[in-house]
C-alpha positions in Angstrom: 130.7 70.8 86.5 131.3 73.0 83.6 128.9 75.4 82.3 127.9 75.9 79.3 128.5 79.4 77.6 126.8 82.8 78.1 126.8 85.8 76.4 129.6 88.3 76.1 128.8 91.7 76.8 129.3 92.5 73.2 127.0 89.8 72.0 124.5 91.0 74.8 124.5 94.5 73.2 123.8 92.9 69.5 121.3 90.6 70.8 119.3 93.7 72.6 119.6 96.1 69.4 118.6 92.7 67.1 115.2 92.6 69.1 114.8 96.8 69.3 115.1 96.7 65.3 112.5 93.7 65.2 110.3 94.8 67.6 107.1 94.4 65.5 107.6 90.6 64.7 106.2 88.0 66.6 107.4 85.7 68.7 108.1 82.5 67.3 110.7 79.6 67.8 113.6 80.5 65.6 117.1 77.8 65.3 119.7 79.2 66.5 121.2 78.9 63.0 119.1 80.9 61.4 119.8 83.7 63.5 123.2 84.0 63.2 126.3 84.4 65.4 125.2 86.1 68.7 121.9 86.2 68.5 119.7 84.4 71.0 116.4 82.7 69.5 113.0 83.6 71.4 113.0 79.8 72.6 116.0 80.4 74.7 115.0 83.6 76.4 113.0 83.8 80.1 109.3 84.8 79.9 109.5 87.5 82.8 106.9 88.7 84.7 107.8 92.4 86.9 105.4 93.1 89.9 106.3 96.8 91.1 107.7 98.6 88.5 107.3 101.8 89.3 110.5 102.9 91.1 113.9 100.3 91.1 111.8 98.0 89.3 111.8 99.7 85.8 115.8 100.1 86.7 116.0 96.1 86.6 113.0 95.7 83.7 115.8 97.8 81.7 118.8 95.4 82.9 116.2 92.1 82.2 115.3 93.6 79.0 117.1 91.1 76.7 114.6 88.4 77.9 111.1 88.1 76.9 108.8 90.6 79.1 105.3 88.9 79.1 103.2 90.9 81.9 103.6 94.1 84.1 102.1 94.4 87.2 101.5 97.6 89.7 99.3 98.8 92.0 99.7 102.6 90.7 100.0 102.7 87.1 99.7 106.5 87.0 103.2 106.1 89.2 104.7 103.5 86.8 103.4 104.8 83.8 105.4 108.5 84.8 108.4 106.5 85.3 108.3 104.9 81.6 107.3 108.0 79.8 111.2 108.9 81.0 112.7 106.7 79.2 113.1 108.8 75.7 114.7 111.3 77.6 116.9 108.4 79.7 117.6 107.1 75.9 119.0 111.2 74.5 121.0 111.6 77.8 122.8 108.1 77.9 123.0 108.2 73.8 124.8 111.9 74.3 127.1 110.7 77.1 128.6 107.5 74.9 129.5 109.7 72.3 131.0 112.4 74.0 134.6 112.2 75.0 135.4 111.8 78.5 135.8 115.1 80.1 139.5 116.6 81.1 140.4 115.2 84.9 140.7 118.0 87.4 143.7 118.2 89.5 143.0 116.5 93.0 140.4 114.9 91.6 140.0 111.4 90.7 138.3 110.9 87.6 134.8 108.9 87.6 134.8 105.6 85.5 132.7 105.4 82.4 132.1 102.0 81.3 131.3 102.9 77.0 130.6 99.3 76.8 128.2 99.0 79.8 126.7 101.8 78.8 125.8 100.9 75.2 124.3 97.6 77.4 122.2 99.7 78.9 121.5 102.1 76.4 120.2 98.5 74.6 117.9 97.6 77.5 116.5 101.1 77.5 115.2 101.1 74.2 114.3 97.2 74.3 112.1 98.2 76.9 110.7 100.7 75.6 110.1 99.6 72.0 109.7 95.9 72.5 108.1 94.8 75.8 105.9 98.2 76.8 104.1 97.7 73.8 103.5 94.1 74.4 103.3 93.2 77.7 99.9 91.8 79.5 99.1 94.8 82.1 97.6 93.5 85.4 96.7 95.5 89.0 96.3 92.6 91.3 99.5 89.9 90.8 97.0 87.1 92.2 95.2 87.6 89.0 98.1 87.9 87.0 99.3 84.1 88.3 96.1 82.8 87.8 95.5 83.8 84.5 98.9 84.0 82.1 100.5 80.8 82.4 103.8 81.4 80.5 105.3 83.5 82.5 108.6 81.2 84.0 110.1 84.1 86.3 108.8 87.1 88.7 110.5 90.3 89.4 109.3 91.7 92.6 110.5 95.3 93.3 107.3 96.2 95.6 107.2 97.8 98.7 109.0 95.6 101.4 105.9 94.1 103.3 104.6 92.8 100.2 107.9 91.2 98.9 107.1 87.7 100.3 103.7 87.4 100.1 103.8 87.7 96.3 107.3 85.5 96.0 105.6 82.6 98.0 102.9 82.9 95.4 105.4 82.8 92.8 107.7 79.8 94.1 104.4 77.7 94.7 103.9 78.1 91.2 107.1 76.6 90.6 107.8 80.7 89.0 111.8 81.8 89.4 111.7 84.7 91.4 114.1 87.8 92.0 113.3 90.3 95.3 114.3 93.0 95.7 116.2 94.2 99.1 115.5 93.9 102.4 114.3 90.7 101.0 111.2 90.3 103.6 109.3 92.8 106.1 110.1 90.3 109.1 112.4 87.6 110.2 109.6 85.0 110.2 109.3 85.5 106.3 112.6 85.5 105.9 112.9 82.1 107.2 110.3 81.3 105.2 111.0 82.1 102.0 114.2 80.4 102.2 112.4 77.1 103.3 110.5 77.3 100.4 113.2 78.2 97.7 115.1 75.0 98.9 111.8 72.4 98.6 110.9 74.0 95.0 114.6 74.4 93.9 113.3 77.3 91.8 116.2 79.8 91.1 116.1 82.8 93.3 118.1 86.3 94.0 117.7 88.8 96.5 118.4 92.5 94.4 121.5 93.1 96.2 123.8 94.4 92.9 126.7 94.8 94.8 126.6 91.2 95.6 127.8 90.1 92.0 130.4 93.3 91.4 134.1 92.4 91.4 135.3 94.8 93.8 132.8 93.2 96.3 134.5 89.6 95.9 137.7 91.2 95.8 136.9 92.6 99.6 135.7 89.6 100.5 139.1 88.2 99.1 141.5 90.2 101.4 139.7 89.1 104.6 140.1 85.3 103.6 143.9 85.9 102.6 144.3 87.0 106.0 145.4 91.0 104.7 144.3 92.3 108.2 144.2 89.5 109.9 141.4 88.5 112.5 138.7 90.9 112.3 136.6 91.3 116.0 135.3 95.0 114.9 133.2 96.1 111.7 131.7 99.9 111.8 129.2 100.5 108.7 127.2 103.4 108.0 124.9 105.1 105.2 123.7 108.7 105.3 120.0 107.1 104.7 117.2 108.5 104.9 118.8 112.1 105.0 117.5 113.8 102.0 115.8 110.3 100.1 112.4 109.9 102.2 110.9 111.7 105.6 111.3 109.9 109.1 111.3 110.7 112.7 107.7 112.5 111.6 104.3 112.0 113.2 101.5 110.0 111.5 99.1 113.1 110.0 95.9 113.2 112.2 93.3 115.8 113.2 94.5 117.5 116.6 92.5 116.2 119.7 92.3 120.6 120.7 92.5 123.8 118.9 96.2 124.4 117.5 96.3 127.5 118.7 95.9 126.1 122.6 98.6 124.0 122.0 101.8 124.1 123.8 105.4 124.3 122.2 106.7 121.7 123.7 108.0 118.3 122.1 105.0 116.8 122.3 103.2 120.0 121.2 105.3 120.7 118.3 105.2 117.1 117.2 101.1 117.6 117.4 101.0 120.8 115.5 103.4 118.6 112.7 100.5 115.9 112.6 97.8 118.4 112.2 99.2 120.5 109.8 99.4 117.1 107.5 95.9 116.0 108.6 94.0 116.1 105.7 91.1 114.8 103.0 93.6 113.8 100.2 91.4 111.9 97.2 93.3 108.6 96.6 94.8 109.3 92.8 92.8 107.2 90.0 95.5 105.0 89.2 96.4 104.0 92.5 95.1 100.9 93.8 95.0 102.1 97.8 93.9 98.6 99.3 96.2 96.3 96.8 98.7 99.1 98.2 98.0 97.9 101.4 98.1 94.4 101.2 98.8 92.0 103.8 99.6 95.3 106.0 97.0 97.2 108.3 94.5 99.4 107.3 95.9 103.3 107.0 93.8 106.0 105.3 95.6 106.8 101.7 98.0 110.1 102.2 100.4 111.2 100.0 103.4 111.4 102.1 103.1 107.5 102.4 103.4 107.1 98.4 105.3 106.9 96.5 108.7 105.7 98.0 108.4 107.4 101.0 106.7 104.2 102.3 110.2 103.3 103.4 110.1 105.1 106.2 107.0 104.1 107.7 106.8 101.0 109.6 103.5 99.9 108.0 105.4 98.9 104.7 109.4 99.4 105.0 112.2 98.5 107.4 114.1 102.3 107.0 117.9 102.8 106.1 119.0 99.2 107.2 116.3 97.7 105.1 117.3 100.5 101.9 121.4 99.7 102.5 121.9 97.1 104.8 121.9 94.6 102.0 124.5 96.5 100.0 126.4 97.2 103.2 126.5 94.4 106.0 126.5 92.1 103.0 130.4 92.0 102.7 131.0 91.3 106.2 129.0 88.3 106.7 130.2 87.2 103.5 133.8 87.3 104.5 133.6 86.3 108.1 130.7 83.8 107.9 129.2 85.8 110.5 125.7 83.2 111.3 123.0 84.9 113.5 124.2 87.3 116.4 124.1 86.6 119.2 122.7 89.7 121.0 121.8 93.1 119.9 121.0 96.5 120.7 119.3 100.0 118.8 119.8 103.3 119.9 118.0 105.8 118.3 116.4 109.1 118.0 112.8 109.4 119.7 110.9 106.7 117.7 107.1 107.1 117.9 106.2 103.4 116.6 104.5 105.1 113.0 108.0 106.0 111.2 111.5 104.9 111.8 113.7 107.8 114.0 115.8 109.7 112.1 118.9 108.2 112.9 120.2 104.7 114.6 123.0 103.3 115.9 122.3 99.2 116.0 125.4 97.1 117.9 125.6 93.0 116.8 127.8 90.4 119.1 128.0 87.4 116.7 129.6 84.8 118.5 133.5 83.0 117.6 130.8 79.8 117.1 127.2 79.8 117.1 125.9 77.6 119.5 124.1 75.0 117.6 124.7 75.6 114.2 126.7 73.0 113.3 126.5 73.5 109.5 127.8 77.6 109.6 130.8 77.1 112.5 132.9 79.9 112.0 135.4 77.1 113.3 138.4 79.2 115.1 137.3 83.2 113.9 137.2 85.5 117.1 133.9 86.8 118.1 132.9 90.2 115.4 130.8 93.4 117.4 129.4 95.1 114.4 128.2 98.3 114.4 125.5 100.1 112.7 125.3 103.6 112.1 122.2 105.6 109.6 121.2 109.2 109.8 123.9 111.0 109.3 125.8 109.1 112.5 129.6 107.9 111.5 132.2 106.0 113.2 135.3 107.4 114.3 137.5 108.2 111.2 140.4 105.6 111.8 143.9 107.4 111.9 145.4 105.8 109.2 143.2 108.1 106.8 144.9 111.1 107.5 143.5 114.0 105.6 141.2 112.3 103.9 137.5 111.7 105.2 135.6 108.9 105.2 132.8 108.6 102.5 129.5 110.0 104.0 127.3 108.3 102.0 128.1 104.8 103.6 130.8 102.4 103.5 132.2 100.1 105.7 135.4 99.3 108.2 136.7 96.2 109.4 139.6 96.2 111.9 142.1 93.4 112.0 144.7 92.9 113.8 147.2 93.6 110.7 145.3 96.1 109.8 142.0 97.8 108.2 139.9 97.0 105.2 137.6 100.1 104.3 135.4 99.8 101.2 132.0 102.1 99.8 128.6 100.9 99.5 128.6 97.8 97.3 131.5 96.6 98.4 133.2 99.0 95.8 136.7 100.3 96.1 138.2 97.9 98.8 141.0 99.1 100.0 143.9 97.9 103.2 145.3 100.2 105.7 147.2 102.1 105.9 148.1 102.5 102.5 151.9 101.3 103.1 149.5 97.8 103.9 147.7 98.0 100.7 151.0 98.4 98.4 152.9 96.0 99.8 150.5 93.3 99.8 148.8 94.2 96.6 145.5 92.6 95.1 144.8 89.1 97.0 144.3 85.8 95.2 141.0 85.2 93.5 138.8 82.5 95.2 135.7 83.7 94.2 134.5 83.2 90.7 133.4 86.3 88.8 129.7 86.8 87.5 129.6 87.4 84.1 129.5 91.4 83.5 129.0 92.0 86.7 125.1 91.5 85.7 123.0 90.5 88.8 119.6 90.2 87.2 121.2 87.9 84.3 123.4 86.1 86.3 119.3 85.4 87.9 118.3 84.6 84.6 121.2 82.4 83.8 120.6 80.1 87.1 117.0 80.0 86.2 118.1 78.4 82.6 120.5 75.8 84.9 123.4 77.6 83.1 125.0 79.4 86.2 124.6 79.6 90.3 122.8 82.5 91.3 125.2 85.1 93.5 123.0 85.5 96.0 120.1 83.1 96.4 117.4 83.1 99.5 119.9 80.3 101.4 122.1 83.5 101.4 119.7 86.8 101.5 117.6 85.3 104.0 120.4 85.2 106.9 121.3 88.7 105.8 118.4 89.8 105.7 117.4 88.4 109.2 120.2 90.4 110.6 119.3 93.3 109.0 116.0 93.1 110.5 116.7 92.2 114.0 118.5 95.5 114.2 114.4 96.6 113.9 113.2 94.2 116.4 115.7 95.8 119.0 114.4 99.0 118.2 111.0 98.0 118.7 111.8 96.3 121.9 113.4 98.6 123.4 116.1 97.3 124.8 119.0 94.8 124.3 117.9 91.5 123.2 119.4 87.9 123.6 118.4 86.3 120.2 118.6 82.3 119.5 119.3 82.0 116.2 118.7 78.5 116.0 114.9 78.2 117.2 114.7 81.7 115.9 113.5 83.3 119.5 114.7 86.0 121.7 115.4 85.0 125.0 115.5 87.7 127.4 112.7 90.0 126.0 109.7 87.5 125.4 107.6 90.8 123.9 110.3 91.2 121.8 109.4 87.7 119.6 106.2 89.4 118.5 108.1 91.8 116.2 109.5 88.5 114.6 106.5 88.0 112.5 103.5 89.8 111.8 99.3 89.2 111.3 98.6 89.6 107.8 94.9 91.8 107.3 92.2 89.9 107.5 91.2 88.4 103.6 95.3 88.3 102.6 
């Protein structure tokens, strides 16, 4: 079916600066007409609500910001409120960089791309934001309240910590809301499964906050694995540096020592007590924090402030660690490509993991089957069986030959091996490229087969679907089987062991322990 028209990115820009300028009138239903060429009247823009805008959150209020921002919700406004007051000096440094040439490339260096014209985009959203919607926008603590009470919001961004993420989109969708969640998009497998469930019986448009799923480059790697480039893939290595340097793991949980310090010994276990007692302490919970809203559907922890903010990512209370923070923008690509269904078995090897926060580093191993049994609608008809390996913490595959002097990215990326060759890109699926490089000339780019999202915007590509205007890249159908192989790299670790997994009934087989850490209790009153 065709669809209808959207936005340019130049018309995007004039419509965003239009509503900065204008940002004391009211809202009203203007004819298109009357507005002129470009410009988008109020009665076509989605009424947005943003639960957890503290952190990534105020990164997509900025890229949503040519939509109509009714109500903001967080548990910490002291947090969010730090983050906004930013944005003047976000506004000065971006403003300064457009208008500044690009600088003089360095020999042996490759010169980093500046988009001017994404830029002034964003420049747009920046002051949007700030000068249109901040000043506006309902302010709420608890989203429950916030659903109950303003009734025109049409579509939630959720960019809270990960255990609250469906909780508050279920809330949403049964609302008949649009929602966007952010990666990993559930805390467990169980909600995972649920939330897409759901998204299919309300038909709401959804997106998981996986960027990287909309960029070219990303459907351009995809692309060389269906044109056969390498030819039959059976091994994919990906790896991030996470959390090295972002947020603390491998630590103890802070506690009062059971004996003196000074009697204790300097063993591991020693050490590793003298680590939680030196963090033990009385820390008053800061007055814009909401601790229990915080806590949510999660257990009850005493408030300490090397839980929040952000480093609740590395505790298994709230987040899902490195494979929850990049998996999405890593494994995506491969599953994409190779229509990899639910593996088949899998195993985590890790660092001494204490059951409070993630080890510091992880190697996870997936067998996906050539065709999972019983699923007859995701066959992956005659492709060989994948092993895909995981690797966070600073751990790295063997750099493959064809590299030569060159190293392989340390910040993450991925490699598939083919029997033709190799297809290496970086995190996002950016820069795909075949080897060796005699591979990646000869053949040159592959055929397009994927259609292109309009400016490479995720969040409006979300906002177009929710307006019937566009598919959404990456909807719950989609996230949810990523993100339940994301997670069951977690259930591994938690088990112990190698575990057998039926995707189908969703159970492990050989581990029955094991299909407890597919779901979790939610605290008593949530």
């Amino acid at each position: 079916m065709k669809q209808k028209r959207e936005m340019t990115r130049r018309e995007f820009v004039k419509d965003a600066t239009f509503a900065a300028v204008s940002a004391g009138a009211a809202i009203t239903i203007v004819p298109r007409h009357v507005l002129g060429k470009g410009m988008t009247p109020p009665s076509d823009l989605l009424n947005i609500a943003g639960v957890g805008i503290g952190g990534m959150g105020r990164t997509n209020l900025i890229n949503l910001a040519s939509q109509n921002i009714v109500a903001l919700c967080d548990v910490d406004w002291g947090y969010a409120e730090k983050g906004f007051t930013q944005l003047d000096n976000m506004i000065t440094g971006l403003s300064t960089r457009i208008a500044a040439p690009d600088p003089e490339s360095q020999p042996g260096k490759a010169a980093i791309p500046f988009d001017r014209e994404q830029a002034k985009a964003r420049l747009a959203g920046m002051q949007r934001l700030k000068d249109v919607h901040l000043p506006k926008a309902k302010r709420y603590t608890d989203y429950r309240e916030m659903l109950e009470k303003q009734k025109d919001i049409e579509g939630v961004l959720i960019a809270t910590p990960d255990h609250m993420h469906a909780p508050i989109a279920l809330a949403a969708m049964e609302l008949g809301k649009h929602v966007y969640v952010q990666k990993p998009l559930t805390w467990c497998v169980a909600e995972a499964r649920q939330l897409a469930k759901r998204a299919r019986e309300t038909k709401v448009a959804t997106q998981m906050g996986n960027q990287g799923h909309s960029l070219d480059d990303a459907r351009k790697a995809v692309e060389y694995v269906w044109a056969g480039a390498i030819g039959e893939v059976r091994e994919i290595h990906i790896w991030t540096n996470r959390p090295l340097g972002f947020w603390p793991q491998g630590v103890p949980r802070p506690g009062k020592p059971s004996q003196p310090v000074d009697e204790m010994n300097w063993n591991g276990p020693g050490v590793e007590a003298r680590e939680a007692a030196a963090m033990a302490g009385n820390f008053p919970v800061p007055e814009k924090l909401d601790w229990n809203l915080f806590l949510g559907v999660g257990p009850k922890v005493e408030y300490h402030p090397i839980y929040h903010p952000f480093n609740w990512r590395g505790w298994v209370d709230w987040g899902v660690g490195p494979i929850g923070d990049m998996g999405a923008h890593l494994i995506d690509h491969s599953m994409w490509a190779l229509n990899l269904g639910y593996p088949s078995s899998i195993e985590t090897i890790s660092t001494p993991f204490n059951k409070a926060s993630y080890p510091s580093a992880t190697m996870t191993v997936y067998e996906f089957p050539s065709r999972p049994a019983g699923e007859k609608n995701i066959a992956r008809g005659n492709l060989p069986a994948v092993k895909l390996t995981w690797y966070d913490g600073g751990l790295m595959p063997p750099k493959p030959e064809e590299l030569g002097e060159e190293e392989l990215n340390k910040g993450g990326g991925a490699l598939l091996i083919g029997g033709k060759g190799k297809l290496l890109h970086d995190t996002y699926g950016m820069n795909p490229r075949l080897l060796p490089k005699s591979l990646h000339d000869s053949l040159g780019p592959p055929a397009k087969k994927l259609p292109r999202i309009l400016n490479q915007h995720h969040e409006l590509n979300w906002v177009a679907a929710a307006k019937g205007k566009a598919e959404a890249s990456c909807p719950f159908e989609y996230a949810a089987r990523l993100t339940e192989t994301m997670l069951l790299g977690v259930v591994a670790l938690n088990a112990g062991k190698r575990i057998e997994y039926d995707g189908t009934n969703m159970r492990v087989t050989n581990v029955a322990m094991a299909n407890d850490y597919l779901k979790r209790e939610y605290r008593l009153s949530w």
